[in-house]
C-alpha positions as a printed Julia matrix, in Angstrom:
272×3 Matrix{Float64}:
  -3.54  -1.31  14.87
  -6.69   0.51  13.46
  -7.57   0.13   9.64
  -9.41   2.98   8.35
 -11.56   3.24   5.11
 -10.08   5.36   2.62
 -11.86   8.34   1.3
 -14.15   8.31  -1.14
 -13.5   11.83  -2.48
  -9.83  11.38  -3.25
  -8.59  12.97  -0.25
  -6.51  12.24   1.92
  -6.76   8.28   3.42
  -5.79   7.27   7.34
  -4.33   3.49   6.68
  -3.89   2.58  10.03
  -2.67   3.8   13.54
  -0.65   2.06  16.28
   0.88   3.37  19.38
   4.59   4.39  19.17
   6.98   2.06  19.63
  10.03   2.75  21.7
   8.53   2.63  24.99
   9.66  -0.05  27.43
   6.39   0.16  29.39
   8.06   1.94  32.31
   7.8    5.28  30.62
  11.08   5.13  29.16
  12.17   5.55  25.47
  13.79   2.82  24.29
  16.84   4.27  22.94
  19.42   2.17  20.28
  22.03   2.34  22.83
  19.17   0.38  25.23
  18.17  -2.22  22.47
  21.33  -2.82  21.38
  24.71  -1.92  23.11
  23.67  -3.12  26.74
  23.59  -6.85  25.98
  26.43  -6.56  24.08
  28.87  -4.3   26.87
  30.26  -7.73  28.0
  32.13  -9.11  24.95
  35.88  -9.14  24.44
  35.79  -7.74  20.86
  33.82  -4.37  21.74
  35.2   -1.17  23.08
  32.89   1.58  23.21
  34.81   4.83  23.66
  32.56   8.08  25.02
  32.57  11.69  24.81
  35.18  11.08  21.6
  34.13  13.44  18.9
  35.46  12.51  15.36
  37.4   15.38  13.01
  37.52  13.15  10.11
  38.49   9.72   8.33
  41.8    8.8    6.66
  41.87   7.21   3.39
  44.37   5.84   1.72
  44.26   4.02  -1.45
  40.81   4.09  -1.98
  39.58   2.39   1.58
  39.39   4.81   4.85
  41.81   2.88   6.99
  41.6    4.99  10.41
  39.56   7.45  12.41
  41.06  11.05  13.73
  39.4   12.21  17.01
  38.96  15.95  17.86
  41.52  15.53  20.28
  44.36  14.21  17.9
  43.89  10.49  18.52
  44.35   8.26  15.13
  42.29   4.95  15.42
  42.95   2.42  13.02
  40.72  -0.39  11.56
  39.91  -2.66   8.85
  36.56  -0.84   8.23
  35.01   1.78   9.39
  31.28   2.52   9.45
  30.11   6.02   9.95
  27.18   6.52  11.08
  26.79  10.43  12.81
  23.63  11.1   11.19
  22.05  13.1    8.58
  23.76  16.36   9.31
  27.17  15.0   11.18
  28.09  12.36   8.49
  28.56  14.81   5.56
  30.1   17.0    7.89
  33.11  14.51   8.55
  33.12  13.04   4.9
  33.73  16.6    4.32
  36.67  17.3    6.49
  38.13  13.89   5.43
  38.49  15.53   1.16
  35.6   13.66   0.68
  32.48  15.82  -1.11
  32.35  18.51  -3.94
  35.26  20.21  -4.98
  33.56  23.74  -5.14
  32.95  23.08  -1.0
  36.15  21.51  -0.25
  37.74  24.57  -2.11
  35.76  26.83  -0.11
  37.58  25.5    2.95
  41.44  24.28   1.54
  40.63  20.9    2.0
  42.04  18.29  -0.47
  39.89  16.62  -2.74
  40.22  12.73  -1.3
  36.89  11.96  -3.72
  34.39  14.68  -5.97
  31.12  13.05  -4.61
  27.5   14.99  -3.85
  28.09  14.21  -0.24
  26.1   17.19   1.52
  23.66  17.54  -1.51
  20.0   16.48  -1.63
  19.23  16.53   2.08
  15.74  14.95   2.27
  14.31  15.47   5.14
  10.21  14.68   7.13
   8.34  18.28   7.81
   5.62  19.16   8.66
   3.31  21.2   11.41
   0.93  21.07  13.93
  -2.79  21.68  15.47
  -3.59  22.09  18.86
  -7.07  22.24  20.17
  -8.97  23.88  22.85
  -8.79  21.64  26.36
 -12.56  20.1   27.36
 -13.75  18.54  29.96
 -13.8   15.12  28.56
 -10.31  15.32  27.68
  -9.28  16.66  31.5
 -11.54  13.34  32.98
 -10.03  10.56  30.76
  -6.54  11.63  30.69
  -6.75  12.04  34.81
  -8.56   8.52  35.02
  -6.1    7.33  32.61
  -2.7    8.47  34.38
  -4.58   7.32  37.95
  -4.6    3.66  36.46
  -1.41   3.14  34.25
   1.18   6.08  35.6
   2.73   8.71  34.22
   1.73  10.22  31.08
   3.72   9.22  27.9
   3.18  12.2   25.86
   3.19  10.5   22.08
   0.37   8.06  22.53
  -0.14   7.52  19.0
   1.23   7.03  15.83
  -1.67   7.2   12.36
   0.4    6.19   8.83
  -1.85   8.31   5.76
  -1.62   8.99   2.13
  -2.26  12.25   0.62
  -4.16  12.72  -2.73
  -1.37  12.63  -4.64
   0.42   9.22  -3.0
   1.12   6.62  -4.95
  -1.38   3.49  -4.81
  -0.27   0.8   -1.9
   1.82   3.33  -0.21
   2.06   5.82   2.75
   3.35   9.8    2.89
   2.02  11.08   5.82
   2.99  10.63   9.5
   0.26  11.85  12.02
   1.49  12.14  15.96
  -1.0   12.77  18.35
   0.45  14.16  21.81
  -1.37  15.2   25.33
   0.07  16.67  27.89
   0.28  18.37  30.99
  -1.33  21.84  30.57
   0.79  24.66  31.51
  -0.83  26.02  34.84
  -0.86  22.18  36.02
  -5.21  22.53  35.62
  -5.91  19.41  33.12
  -4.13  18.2   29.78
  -4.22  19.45  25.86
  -4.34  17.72  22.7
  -2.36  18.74  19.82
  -1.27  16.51  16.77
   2.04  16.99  14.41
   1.4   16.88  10.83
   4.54  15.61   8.9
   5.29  15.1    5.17
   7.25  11.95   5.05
   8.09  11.75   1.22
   8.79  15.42   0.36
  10.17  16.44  -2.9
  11.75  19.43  -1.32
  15.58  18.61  -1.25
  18.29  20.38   1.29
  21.92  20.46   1.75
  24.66  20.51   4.97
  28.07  22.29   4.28
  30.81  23.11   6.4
  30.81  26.6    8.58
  34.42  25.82   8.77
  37.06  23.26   8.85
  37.52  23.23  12.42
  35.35  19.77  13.81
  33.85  22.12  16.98
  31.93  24.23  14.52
  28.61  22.99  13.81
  27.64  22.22   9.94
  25.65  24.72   8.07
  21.99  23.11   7.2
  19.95  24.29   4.71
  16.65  22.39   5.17
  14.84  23.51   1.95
  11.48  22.71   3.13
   8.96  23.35   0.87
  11.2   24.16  -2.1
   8.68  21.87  -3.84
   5.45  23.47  -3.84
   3.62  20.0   -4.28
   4.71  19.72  -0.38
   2.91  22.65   1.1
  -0.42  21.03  -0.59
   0.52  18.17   0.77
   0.54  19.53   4.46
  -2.31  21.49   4.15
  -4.11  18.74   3.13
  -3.27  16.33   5.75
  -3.99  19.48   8.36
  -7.27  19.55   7.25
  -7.92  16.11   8.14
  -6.63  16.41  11.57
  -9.02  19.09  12.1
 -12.03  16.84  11.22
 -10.63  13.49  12.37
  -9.27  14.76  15.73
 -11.19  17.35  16.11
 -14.42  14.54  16.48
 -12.95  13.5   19.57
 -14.13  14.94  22.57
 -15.8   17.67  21.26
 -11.98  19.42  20.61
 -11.8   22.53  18.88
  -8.98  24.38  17.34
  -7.1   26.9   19.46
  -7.41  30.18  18.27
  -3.54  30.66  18.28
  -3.39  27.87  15.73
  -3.98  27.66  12.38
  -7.46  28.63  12.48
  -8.03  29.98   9.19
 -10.06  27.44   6.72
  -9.41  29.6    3.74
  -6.39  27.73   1.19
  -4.27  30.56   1.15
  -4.09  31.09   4.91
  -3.57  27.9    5.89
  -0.65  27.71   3.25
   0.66  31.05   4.78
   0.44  29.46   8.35
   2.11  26.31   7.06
   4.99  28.43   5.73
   5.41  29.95   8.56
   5.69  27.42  11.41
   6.79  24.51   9.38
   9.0   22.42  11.15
């Protein structure tokens, strides 16, 4: 982990940077089902039941008391935990009556509970820089690979704050990647530029009621106009701090222009 000095200008500050967990140090991500399930697959109490999509959950009397698969199974149990995901969870609470009425309504689905379920989506965004390939970069990544392996692309992780972050705190998330170039010649170096505290806000709805359709997502990114100065801010910094490495330099299919108003044009759009 790498402390850096915070800027003196009120800019934006790098706190530190560490290299991204997950990896098991044979160039495998270490999933949750890795870290958690496999030590666990021997013990009487667990059954872990694949390729088992879930419509929705029964509730009765307040509690949700069973689970109904896609395929018509009902699967009872004291409590049930759902956990799909930011876009899969409101889906189901959805088909299970559970959500606003206006979007139950929409699809002839009983109101179970009137809750915001769907609303408010928050969700990391961001962008990203690539630069120009160099010599240095082709040498060390080659010497690199020749003594550890394979190349695992994410190689580091930088935590920043923006201007307008609160004191003690973090909102920016800073990936730097390298990878195989394209015609198999050397490697580039690009960096993705994400806003993790947006105050842009989304929503998921339902296409339909029928469990194979996927949800509707509206991301809303950069609803909140604070956000795009956000990212434009941190992509400035990438440009100076990365670009110091190597000698890199911007690709001119990237977001090459340095005045505000292009870059926030660029940012809008290839945000991610």
């Amino acid at each position: 982990m790498k402390k850096i000095r915070p800027s003196d200008d009120g800019s934006t500050a790098l706190l530190h940077s560490t290299s991204p967990p997950g990896e098991s140090g044979e160039n495998v991500r270490w999933s949750t089902a890795l870290a958690y399930l496999d030590d666990a697959r021997s013990r009487p109490n667990l059954t872990i039941v694949t390729d088992t999509p879930v419509d929705r959950i029964e509730v009765a009397g307040g509690r949700a008391v069973a689970v109904l698969t896609v395929a018509g199974e009902r699967i009872e149990a004291a409590i049930v935990v759902l956990a799909a995901g930011a876009y899969f969870t409101p889906a189901v609470l959805l088909r299970s009556g559970i959500g606003p009425e206006e979007e139950l309504a929409r699809h002839a689905i009983r109101v179970v509970e009137a809750l915001p379920v769907g609303e408010a989506l928050l969700d990391h965004h961001g962008t990203g820089i690539r630069w120009s390939r160099t010599d240095a970069l082709d040498r060390e990544t080659a010497d690199h690979v020749t003594r550890t392996g394979p190349l695992f692309l994410p190689h580091a992780f930088v935590k920043a704050a923006s201007s307008v972050c609160a004191p003690n705190a973090w909102d920016l998330h800073l990936v730097s990647w390298t990878s195989p170039a394209d015609d198999g010649s050397g490697y580039e170096a690009s960096v993705g530029v994400f806003h993790m505290k947006p105050g842009s806000a989304g929503r998921v709805r339902l296409r339909s009621r029928d469990p194979n359709e996927l949800p509707v997502v509206e991301r809303g990114f950069l609803g909140d106009r604070g956000d795009l100065t956000t990212v434009v801010e941190s992509d400035k910094v990438c440009r100076v701090e990365g670009g110091s490495a190597h000698g890199l330099g911007e690709r001119p299919a990237g977001l090459v222009a340095q005045q505000e108003h292009a870059m926030q044009q660029a940012v809008r759009h290839v945000v991610r």
